[in-house]
N, C-alpha and C positions, 0 to 999 in steps of 0.2 A: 423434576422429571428427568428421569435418565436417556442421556445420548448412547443410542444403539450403535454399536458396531461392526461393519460386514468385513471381515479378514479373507481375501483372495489371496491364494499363494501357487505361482506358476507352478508346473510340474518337477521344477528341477532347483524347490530350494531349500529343500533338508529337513531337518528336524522342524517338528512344532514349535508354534511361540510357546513362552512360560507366563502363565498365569500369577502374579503376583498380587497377594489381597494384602491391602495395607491397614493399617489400624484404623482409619475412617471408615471403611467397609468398602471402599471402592479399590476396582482392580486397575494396573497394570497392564499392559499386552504388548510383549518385544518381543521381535524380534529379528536379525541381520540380514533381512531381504524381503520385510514388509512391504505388504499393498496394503494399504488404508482407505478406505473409506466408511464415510458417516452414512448412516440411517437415514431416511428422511428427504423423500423426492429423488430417488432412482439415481443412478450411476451417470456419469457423461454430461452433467448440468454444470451452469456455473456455481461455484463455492460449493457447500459443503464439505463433503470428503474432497479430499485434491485430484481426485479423480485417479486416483494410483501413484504412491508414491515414494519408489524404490528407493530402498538407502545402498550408498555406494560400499565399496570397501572399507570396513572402520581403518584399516591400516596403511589406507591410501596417504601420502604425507602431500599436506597444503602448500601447494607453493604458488605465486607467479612468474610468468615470464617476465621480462624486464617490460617489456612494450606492454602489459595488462600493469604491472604497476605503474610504469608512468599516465596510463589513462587514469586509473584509480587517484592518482595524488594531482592531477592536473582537474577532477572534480573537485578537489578538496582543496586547491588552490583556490578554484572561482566560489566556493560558499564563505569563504575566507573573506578574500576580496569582497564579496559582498555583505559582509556579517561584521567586516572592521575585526575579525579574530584572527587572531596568532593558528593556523593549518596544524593539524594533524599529520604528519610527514608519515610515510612508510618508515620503514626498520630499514631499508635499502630497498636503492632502483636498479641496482644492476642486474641482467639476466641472470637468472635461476636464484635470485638472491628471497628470502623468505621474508612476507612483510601483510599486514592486517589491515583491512580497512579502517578499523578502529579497536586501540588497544589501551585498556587502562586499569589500575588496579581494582576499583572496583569487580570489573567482568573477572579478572583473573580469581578474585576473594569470593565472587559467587558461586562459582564454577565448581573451585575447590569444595566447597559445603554440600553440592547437589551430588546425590548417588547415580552415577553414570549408567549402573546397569540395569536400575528401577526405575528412574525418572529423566536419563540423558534421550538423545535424539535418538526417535522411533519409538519412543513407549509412550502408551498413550492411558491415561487413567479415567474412567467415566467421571463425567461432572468434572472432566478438570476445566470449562469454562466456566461452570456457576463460582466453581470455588475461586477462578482466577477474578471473576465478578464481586465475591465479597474481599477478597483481599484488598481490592481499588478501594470499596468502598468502607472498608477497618482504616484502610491508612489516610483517606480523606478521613472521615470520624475524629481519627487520633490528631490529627495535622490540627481539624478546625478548634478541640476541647485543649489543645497544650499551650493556646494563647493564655497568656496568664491576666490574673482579675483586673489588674491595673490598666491593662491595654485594651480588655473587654470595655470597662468605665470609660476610657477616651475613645472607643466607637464611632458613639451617635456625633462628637464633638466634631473627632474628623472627616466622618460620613459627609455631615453638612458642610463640614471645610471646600471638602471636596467637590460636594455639590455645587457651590458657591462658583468654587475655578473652575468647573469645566461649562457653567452659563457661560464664564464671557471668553473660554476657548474659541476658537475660528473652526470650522465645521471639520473643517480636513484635518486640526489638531484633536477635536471629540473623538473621528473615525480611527486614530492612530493609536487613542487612548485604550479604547475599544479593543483594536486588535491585539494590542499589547497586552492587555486581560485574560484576552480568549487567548491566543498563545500560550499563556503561561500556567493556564488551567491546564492545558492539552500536551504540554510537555511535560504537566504533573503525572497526568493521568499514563503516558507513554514511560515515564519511568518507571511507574509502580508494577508496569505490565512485563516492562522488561525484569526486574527486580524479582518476580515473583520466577519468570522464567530460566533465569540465569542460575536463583539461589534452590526454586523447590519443585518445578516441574517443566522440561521442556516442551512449547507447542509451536505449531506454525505461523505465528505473525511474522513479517518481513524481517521484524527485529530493529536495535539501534544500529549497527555497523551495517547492513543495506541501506538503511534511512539515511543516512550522511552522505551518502553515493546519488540515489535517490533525491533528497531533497535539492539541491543544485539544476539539476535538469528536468525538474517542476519548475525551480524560476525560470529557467530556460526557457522554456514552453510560455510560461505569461509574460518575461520581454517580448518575446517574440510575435505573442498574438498581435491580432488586430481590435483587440475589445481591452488590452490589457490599459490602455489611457483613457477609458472611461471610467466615470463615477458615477456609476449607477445607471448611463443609459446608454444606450448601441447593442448591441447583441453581445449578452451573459458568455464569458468565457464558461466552456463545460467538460470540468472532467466525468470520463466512467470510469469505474473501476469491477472487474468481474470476478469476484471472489470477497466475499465482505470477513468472511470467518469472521472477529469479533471484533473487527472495528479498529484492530491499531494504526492498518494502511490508510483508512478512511482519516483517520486522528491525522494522522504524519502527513497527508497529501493536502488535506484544508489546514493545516496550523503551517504547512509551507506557502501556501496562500497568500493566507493573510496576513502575515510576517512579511512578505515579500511586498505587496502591492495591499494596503490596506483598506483603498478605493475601488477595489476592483468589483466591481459583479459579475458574479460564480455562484457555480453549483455542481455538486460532485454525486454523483449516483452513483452510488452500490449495491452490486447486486449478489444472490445468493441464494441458494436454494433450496438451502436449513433456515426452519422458522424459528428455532431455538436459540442458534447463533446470532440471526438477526435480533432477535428480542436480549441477547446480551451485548450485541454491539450497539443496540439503539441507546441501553442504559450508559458504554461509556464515551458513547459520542455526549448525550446531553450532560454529563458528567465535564467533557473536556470544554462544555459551552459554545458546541458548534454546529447543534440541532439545525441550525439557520440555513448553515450552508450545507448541509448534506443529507439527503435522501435514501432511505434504505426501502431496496426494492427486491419481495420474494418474487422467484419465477422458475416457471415449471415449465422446462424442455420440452414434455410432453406433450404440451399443448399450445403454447407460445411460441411466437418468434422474437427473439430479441429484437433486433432492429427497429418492430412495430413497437413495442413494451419502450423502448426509450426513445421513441418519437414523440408519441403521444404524449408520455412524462414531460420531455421537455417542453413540448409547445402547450401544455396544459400551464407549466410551470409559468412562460413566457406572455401566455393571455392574466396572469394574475399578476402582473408586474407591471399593470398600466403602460406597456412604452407605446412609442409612439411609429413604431414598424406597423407597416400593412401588413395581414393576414389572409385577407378576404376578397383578392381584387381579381383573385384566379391567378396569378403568377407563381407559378411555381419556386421561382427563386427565391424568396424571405425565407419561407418555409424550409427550403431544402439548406440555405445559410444558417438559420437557427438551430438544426439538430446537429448540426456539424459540431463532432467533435475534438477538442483542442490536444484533449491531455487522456489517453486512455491505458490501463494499468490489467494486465494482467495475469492474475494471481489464482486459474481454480480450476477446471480438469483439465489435464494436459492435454489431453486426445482432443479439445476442442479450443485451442488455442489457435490455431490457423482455420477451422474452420468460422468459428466467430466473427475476426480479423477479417476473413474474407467477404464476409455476410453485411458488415459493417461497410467494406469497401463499395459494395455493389451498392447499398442504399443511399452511396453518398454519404455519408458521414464518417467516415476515413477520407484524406484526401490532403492537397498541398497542406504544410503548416503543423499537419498533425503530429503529437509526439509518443511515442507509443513503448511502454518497457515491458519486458515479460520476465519473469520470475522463473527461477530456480531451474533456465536453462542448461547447465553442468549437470546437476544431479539428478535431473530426466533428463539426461541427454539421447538416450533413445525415443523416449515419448515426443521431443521436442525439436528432431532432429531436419519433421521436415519442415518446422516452421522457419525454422535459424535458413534453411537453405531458401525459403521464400522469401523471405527480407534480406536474405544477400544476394539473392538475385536483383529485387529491386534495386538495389545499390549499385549491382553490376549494367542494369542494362544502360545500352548505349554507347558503352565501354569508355565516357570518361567522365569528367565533374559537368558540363554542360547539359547532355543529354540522361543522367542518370536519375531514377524515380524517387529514392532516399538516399539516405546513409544511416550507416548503422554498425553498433558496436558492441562488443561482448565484454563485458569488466568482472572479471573473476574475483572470487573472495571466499568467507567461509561461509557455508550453512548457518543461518539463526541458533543464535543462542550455542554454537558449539566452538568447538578448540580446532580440531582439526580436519571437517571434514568440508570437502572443497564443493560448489556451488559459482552460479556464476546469473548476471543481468543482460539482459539483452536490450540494447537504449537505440531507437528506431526514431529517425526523423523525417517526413515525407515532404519532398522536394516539390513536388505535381502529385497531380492527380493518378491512380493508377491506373494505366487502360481497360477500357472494359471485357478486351478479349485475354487478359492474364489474369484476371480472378476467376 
């Protein structure tokens, strides 16, 4: 089934796209001041199309300031730190000095192979999720048939080897064993995605080089909780995420999880307002083996409130979890503790990025502790302009570190999957509560 596309283009921005029909029979559609969006559940939802989403100058040249790269390599110092690996350093910290969140010959050797004018950032091809869908699943195919016969034969040998040690494992070593698994499925399934989009078609997952920025201050967020030192009971650490498109941030955000904290109980709701998308993020989530922890939820603006749609989720979730929290006693505090949440990402029409945000505040679930990033504030930085001033107002009021509501910070870098067009994260920590009469 073909993904439909609605092309909006302001009054003032030139020529037509170009039509490019490729040998598969699917087209193309670029071009240098696109508005995109998808088919499917109306404009201004979460996920789907990005809710409009302008490309900057191609000729703009990427750079940081010194103060944006030293945030940048001071994230990448603490995954460091925490992962026992040797940092990714920038190219240089010095002001105005040119330097990549993540730079490696691979991304440069894909780059090179992909037709920039047909397939690079803003062109977009119908079905380019299905096909990005059977790529994952050709190169799982190929991965699992290239065992050779010998290694097939000793299987079942070491299947029950294994079986054997992980009976007289100690439970916290089974649950590590576990996560180790499922990580490495999902870091499968995140390279193949990036791999596909680097080498044959650019689309909008976060990408690897945000993810490395990103991943770090998801651990951040579960040091941090108050549920991140349970095994399995206290109230489920809970991220959302609001923009599912196919699932790689959903991949990225639980495979940073459960790598980080392997004990931890979580669950991560994504949401999105393409049924087609979800039903291809649902194949490579259960593909990266983490169906467990992640829920995909369609919703319809039109008719829904979010706020209620991931209440009810969660405390539906949290009554099949046998704990041992009251529910029922009339107290409004468990309940309004349970939906709270930890870790919230997002990533889908810009125009309702602060409103959400705010919608979420008022319900109570934004509040102290929460950690909250938003995507590709640079290159909507019109669309995004009053959000950034509302979480830096947070940060401002009070006028010092005592009395202020977060903190909050911008880390610039490129765009997914491109060379040089610049893009930027906005990494949100909530201090307190926000007052009721500022939302």
């Amino acid at each position: 089934m073909s993904t439909s596309l609605t092309i909006n283009f302001a009054e003032d921005l030139g020529p037509s796209p170009k039509i490019v029909h490729t040998p598969s029979g699917g087209d193309l559609v670029s071009h240098s001041n696109l508005f995109y969006e998808s088919g499917g559940g109306g404009g201004g939802g979460c996920g789907g199309g990005r809710g409009g989403i302008p490309a900057p100058d191609r000729n703009d040249e990427w750079g940081r300031s010194g103060e944006a790269a030293e945030k940048a390599e001071a994230f990448a110092e603490e995954a460091a730190s925490q992962h026992g690996k040797r940092s990714r350093r920038s190219s240089g910290g010095s002001s105005g000095s040119t330097s990549n969140m993540m730079t490696d010959r691979l991304t440069q050797a894909l780059l090179s192979r992909r037709d920039a004018n047909n397939h690079g950032a803003w062109t977009f091809r119908r079905d380019a999720e299905r096909d990005l869908l059977q790529h994952v699943e050709n190169g799982l195919s190929i991965s699992s048939s290239s065992s050779s016969p010998s290694s097939r034969s000793q299987q079942p040998a070491a299947q029950s080897s294994s079986s054997s040690s992980q009976s007289s494992q100690s439970p916290s070593a089974r649950r590590e064993a576990l996560a180790e698994s499922e990580c490495a499925a999902a870091s499968s399934i995140l390279r193949s995605v990036d791999v596909y989009c680097l080498g044959k078609q650019w689309m909008y997952h976060v990408g690897h080089e945000k993810g490395e920025v990103i991943g770090p201050f998801v651990e951040k967020c579960v040091r941090s909780s108050s549920s991140s030192s349970s095994s399995g009971g206290g109230r489920p650490f809970v991220a959302v995420e609001l923009g599912t498109y196919c699932g790689y941030s959903a991949i990225l955000i639980a495979r940073t999880v459960r790598k980080c904290a392997p004990s931890l109980n979580f669950k991560l709701y994504s949401i999105d307002i393409n049924r087609e998308y979800l039903e291809v993020a649902r194949e490579l989530v259960r593909m990266a083996k983490l169906e467990h922890y992640v829920t995909l939820i369609e919703f319809d603006p039109r008719s829904e409130k979010l706020s209620e749609v991931l209440t009810e989720r969660i405390a539906a979730d949290n009554n099949d979890d046998d704990d041992d929290d009251d529910d029922g006693d009339g107290d409004g505090e468990p309940e309004a503790e349970a939906s709270k949440i930890d870790f919230l990402f997002l990533d889908h029409a810009k125009d309702r990025y602060l409103s959400d945000l705010n919608e979420l505040e008022r319900a109570d679930m934004i509040g102290r502790g929460s950690h909250v990033v938003a995507d590709n504030v640079v290159v909507n930085s019109k669309e995004l302009g009053g959000y950034r001033e509302y979480v830096g107002g947070l940060a401002r009021d009070g006028g010092d570190a005592v009395d202020k509501i977060a903190e909050t910070d911008m880390i610039e870098g490129r765009l997914e999957y491109t060379e040089n067009l610049k893009d930027g994260i906005e990494f949100t920590v909530y201090l307190k509560d926000p007052p009721r009469g500022q939302i």
